[in-house]
C-alpha positions in Angstrom: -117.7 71.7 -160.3 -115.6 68.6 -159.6 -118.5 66.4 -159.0 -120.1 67.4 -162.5 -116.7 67.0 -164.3 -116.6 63.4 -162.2 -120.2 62.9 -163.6 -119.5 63.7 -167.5 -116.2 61.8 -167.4 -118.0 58.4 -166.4 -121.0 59.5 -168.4 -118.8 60.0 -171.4 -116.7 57.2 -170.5 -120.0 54.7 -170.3 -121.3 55.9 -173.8 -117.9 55.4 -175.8 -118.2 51.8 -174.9 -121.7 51.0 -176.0 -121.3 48.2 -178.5 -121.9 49.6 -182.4 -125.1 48.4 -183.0 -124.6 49.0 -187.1 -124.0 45.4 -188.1 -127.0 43.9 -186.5 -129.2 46.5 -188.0 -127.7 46.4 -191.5 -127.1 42.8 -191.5 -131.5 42.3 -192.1 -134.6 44.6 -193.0 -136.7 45.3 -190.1 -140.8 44.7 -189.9 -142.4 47.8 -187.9 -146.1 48.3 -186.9 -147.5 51.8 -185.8 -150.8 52.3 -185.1 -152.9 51.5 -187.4 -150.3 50.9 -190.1 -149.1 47.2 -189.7 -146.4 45.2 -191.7 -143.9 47.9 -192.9 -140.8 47.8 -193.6 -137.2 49.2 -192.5 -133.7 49.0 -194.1 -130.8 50.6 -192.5 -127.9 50.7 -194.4 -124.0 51.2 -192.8 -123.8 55.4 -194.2 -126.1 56.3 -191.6 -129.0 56.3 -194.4 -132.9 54.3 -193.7 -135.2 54.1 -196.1 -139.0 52.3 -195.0 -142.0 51.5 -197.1 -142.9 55.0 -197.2 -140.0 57.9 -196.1 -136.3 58.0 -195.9 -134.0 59.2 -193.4 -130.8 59.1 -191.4 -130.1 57.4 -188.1 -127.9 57.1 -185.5 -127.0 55.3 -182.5 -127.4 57.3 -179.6 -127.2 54.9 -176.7 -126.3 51.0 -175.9 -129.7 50.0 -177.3 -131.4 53.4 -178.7 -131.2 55.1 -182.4 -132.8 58.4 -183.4 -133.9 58.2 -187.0 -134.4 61.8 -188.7 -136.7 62.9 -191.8 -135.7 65.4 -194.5 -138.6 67.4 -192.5 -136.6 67.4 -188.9 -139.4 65.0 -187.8 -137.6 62.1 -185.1 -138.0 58.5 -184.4 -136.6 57.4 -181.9 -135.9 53.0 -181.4 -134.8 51.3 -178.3 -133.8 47.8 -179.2 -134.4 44.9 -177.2 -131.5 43.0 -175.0 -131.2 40.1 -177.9 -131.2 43.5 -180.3 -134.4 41.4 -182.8 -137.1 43.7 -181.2 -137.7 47.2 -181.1 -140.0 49.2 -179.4 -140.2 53.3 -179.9 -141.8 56.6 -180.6 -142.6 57.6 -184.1 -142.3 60.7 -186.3 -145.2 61.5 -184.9 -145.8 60.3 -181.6 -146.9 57.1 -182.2 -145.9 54.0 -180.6 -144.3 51.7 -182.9 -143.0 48.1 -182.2 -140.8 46.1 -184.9 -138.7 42.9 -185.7 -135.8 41.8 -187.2 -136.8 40.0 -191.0 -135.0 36.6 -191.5 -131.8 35.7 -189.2 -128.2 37.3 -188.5 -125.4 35.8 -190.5 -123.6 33.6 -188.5 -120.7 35.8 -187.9 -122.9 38.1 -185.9 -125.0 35.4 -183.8 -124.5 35.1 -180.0 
């Protein structure tokens, strides 16, 4: 019982520091191809709200790199976000690979 406490206290502990990723996905709309659907686009706004060429949704971060977006219909997304954060790669609402880019550059506050 120790151990697993051990386990979900550095497991915890790893997750509350995860850097927000909220201003580098508001800061720009995203481009995101799936399948056979090419050139569509993403905004994510600071509420937790998304809305894309075609559906809306919520999202949230849910690890150092990775959001889960949600439909109104329970369907999930789910985005893990490259190491410079300006690529994604993913699962869509309904299985399907998707792959995506940041549109146009961070303000300079938020640039490495």
């Amino acid at each position: 019982m120790k151990l697993f406490f051990l386990l979900l206290t550095l497991t915890g502990a790893a997750f509350a520091a995860d850097p927000d990723l909220t201003p580098l996905l508001t800061a720009t709309k995203w481009k995101y191809d799936q399948d056979n659907v090419k050139d569509r686009t993403v905004r994510f706004r600071p509420d937790g709200t998304c809305e894309a060429t075609t559906w809306k949704g919520l999202w949230k971060q849910t690890g150092p790199r990775t959001v889960e977006i949600t439909l109104h219909d329970k369907r999930k997304a789910t985005l893990v976000f490259g190491e410079d954060t300006a690529t994604f790669t993913g699962v869509g609402f309904d299985r399907m690979e998707m792959r995506g880019k940041r549109l146009g550059d961070l303000p300079a506050g938020l640039r490495k």
